[in-house]
N, C-alpha and C positions, 0 to 999 in steps of 0.2 A: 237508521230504521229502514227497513226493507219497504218499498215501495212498489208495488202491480202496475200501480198506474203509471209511474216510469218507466217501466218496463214494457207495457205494450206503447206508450208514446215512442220510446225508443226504436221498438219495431215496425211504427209507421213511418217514423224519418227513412227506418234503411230501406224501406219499399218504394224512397220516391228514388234512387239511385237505379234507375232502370231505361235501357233501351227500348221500354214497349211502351208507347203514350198510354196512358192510364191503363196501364197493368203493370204487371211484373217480372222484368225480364235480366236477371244477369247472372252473364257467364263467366267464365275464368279469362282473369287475365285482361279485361276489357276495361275502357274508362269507366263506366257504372262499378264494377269490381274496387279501381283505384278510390275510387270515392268514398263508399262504403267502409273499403278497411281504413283509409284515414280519419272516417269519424270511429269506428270501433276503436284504435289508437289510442285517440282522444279520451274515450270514456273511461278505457282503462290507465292512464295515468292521470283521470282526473279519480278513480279511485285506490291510486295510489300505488300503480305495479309499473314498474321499465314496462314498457311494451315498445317492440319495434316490427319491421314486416320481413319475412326469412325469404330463404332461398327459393322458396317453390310457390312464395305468394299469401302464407299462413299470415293471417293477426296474431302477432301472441305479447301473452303478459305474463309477468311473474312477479307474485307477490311473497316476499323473504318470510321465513321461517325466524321462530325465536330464536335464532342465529343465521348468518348466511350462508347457502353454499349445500342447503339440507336438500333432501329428494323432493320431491314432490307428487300432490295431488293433481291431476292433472282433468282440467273442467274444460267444457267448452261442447261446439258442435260447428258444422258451416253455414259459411255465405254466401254461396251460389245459389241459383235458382234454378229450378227446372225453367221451360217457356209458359209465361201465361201463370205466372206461380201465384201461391197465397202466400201473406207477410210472415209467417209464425215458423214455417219448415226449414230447422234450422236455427234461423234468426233469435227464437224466443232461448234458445239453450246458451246461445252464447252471451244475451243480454241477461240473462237470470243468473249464471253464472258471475259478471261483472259486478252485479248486484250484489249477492253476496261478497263478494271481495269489499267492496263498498262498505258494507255493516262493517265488516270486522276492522277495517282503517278507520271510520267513525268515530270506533271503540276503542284504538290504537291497541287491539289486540294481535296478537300474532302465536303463533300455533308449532306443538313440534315438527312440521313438515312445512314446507315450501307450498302455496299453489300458484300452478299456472293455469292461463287462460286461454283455449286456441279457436281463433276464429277461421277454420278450414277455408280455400281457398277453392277447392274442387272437389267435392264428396257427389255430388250430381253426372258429372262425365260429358254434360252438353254438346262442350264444343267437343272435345277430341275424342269421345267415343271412351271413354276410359274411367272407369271410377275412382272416388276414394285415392286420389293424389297427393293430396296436402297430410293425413295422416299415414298412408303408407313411406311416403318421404320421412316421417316423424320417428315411423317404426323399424324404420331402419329397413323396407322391403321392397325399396322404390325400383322399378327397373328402368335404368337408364336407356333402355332401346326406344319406350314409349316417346323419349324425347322426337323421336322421328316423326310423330302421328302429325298427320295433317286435321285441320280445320277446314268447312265445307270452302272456305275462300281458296285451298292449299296452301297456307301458311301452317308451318312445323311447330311444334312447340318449344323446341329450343328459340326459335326465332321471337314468337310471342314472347316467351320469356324476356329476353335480350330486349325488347321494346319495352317491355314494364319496365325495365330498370333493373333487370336478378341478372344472376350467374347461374346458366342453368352447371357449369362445372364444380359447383358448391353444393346442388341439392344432397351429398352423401353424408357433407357434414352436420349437417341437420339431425341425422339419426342418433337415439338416445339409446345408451344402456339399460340393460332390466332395472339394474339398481337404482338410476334416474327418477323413474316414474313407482310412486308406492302402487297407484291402482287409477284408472281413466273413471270418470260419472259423467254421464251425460244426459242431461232433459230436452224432453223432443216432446212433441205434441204426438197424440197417439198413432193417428194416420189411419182410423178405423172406428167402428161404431161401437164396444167393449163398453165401455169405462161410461157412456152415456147410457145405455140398455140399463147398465144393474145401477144408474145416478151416484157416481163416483170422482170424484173430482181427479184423481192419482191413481196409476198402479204400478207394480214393481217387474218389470222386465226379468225373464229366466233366461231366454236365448235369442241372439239373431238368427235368423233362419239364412240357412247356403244360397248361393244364387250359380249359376251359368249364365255365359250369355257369349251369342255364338253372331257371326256375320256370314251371310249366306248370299252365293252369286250366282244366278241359274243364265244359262245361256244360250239360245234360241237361234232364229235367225228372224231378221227385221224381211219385213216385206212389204208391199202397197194394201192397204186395207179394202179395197174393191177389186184387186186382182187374185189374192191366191186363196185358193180354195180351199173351206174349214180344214177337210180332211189329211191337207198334204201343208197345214201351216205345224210350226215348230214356236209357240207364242211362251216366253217366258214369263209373262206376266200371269197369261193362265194358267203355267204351272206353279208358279209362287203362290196363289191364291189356294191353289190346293195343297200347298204345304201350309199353308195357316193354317186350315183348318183341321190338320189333320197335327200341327203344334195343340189347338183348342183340343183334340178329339183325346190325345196323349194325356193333355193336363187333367181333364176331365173323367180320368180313369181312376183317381186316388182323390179322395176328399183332402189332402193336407198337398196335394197337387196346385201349383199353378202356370201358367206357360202366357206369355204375350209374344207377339211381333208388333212391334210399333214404330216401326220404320220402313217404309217401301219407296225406293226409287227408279224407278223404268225409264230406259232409254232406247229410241231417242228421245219418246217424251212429246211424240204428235199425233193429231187427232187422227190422223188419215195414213197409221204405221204401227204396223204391227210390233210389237215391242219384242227385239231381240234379245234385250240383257236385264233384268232386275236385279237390286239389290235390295235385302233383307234383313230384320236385325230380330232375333229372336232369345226370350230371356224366362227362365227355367228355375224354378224357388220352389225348397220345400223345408220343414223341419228335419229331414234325417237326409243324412249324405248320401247312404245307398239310393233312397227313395232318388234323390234329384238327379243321379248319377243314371240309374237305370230307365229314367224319364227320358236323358237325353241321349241313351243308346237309342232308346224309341226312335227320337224324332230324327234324329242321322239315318235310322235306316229307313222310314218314312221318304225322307227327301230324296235319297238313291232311286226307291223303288217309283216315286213319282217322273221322276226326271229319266229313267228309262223307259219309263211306258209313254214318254211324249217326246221320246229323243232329245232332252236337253244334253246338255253339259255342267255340271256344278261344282262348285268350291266351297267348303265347307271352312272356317275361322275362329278358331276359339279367342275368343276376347278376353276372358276371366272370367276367373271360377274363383269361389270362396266357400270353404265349409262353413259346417251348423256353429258358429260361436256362441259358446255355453258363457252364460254372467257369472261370476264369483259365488256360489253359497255363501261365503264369510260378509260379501258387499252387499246381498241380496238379503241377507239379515238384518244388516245395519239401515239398511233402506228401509227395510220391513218397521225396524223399531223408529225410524224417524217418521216413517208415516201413521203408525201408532199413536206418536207423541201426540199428532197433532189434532188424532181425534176424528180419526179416518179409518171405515175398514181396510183391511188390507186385500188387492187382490192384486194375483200373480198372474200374467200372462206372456207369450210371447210376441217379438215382431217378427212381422212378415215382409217387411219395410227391412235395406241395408243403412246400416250407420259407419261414423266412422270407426265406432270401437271392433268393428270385424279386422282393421288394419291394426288398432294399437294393441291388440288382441296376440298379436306376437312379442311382444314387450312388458306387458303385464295385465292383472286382472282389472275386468270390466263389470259395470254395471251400468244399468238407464232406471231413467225415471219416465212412467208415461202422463202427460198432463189431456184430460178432457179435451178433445174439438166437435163442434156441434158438429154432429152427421157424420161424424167420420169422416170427415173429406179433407183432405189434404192435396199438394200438386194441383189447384184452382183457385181462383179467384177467392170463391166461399170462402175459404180455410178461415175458423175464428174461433177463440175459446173467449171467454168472460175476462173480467177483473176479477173475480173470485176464484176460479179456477188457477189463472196465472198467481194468485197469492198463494193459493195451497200449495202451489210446484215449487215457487221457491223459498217456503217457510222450510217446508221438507226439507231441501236441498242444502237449507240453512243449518238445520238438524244435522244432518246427513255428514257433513263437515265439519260440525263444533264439535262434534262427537266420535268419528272416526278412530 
């Protein structure tokens, strides 16, 4: 019997596996991480799948098909945390997920397809600057140069790797064929205020929206803060600040537009020094590709023209880009009809939020499920939906599967 309250109990335990004293804090790769996926482990082979931990840090489980050896549905979402996270982002898709696997071994049913279950390992980027890890390693689209990326300690990620206990020289065999995987589902909490406006407990996902995201280094010259005069300073801090705003000015030009920087580091970093070098992290989402493409022509030539008119120097980064991933019309139906079943209007929306099906997205069709969060707030402490709410998600999802 499918259980909500299991379900959000569940994702109160993996919230105490955190680095932050009473908050929520973990990242890839870390003991709070090791912890975490050893109770995910657990859950799923206490409902009845092999489960063990892969090359790149993944929780995964597999529960056999009405014979063995069959393709698979493949469920799941990650266990990473932004800093300072809410319990649900993530966490609730891959324990509703478990859940379901759960019913159906209760039942000792088993289905013409295989499912597995992945408890992503890195779909946040925290430590290394980099997103969506654990699924693009899945998808077969990993690029092994990232192994290089340091952490703000400078520790590599190969090396982190090697300390968990992986091989980072194995993450390629991880990748699966098209044939492998029939189709990715994934339930996430919405991450927005939709689905509470119109008191809807579910909606059904049409597309993830593209992202960019760039690393920007402006470069000035440091000097004494009571000695050099406004006129003849080269302050890279104050031209960073007028690239924000002029990132906000770009974004705010197109309604389906959005643009953050949410990263600034200035050095050296003293109260009485003028800051000769900033660093920048700037991140660029829209629903259409041209649209985000031609956003971030904008903001590259914004940052030229700023950095000339106050004599910096800059280096511009591409970190990753990911187009519009469109969801399945055939998965987005069947979703449609299992949220029907339940006695639910149906509404279609998009995310503006990246997931990991943008990576499994090269391997086969995708769809999501959006569950209710009060207030749209996601990435905070708040982040919280009901016991009603988490029933309807995975009754769905319950559907979503028996019926496939």
């Amino acid at each position: 019997m499918l259980s909500a309250e299991r379900i959000l109990e569940r994702c109160e335990s993996l919230a105490q596996h955190s680095e932050l004293p009473g908050g929520l804090t973990r990242v890839f790769l870390s003991p709070q991480a090791r912890a975490a996926s050893d109770q995910v482990l657990a859950w799923m082979r206490e409902a009845g799948m092999q489960a063990k931990l892969d090359a790149i840090g993944n929780a995964a489980g597999r529960y056999e098909g009405n014979r063995p050896g069959l393709p698979c549905l493949m469920l799941g979402s990650h266990l990473d945390t932004v800093r300072d996270a809410g319990k649900y982002d993530g966490m609730l898709g891959v324990i509703s997920a478990i859940e379901c696997v759960s019913s159906l071994n209760s039942r000792n049913k088993r289905l013409p397809f295989a499912i597995e279950v992945i408890g992503f390992g890195d779909e946040e980027g925290v430590r290394f600057g980099t997103t969506l890890l654990g699924s693009r390693a899945v998808a077969g689209i990993f690029d092994m140069e990232v192994l290089k990326a340091k952490d703000p300690q400078g520790k590599t990620m190969a090396d982190a790797l090697r300390e968990f206990g992986l091989e980072p020289a194995a993450i390629p065999k991880l990748a699966r064929r098209k044939g492998d995987v029939l189709a990715y589902a994934e339930l996430h909490i919405e991450q927005g205020p939709v689905l509470e406006s119109e008191g809807l407990p579910v909606g059904v996902v049409t597309a993830i929206n593209g992202f960019s995201r760039l690393r920007v280094t402006l470069r000035g010259a440091a000097g004494h803060a009571g000695t050099v005069p406004m006129n003849l300073r080269r302050d890279a801090l104050a031209g960073a600040a007028e690239c924000a705003l002029a990132v906000e000015r770009v974004a705010k030009s197109h309604p389906e537009l959005v643009g953050t920087v949410g990263r600034f580091e200035a050095k050296p970093g003293a109260i009485n020094v003028i800051p000769g070098e900033v660093m920048f992290t700037v991140d660029v989402r829209a629903p259409a590709d041209p649209l985000r493409e031609g956003a971030v022509a904008k903001v590259r030539a914004e940052i030229e023209r700023i950095c000339r008119d106050r004599q910096l120097t800059f280096h511009i980064e591409n970190l990753q880009d990911f187009g519009v991933t469109a969801c399945a019309p055939r998965l987005i139906a069947q979703m449609e009809r299992a949220v029907a079943s339940q006695g639910f209007r149906v509404r279609r929306l998009p995310s503006g939020a990246g997931h990991d099906g943008m990576a499994l997205g090269a391997i086969t069709e995708i769809c999501m499920l959006f569950v209710r969060c009060k207030g749209g707030i996601s990435h905070n402490p708040l982040e919280s939906i009901t016991p009603e709410d988490a029933a309807a998600g995975v009754r769905v999802l319950m559907n979503f599967i028996e019926t496939l």
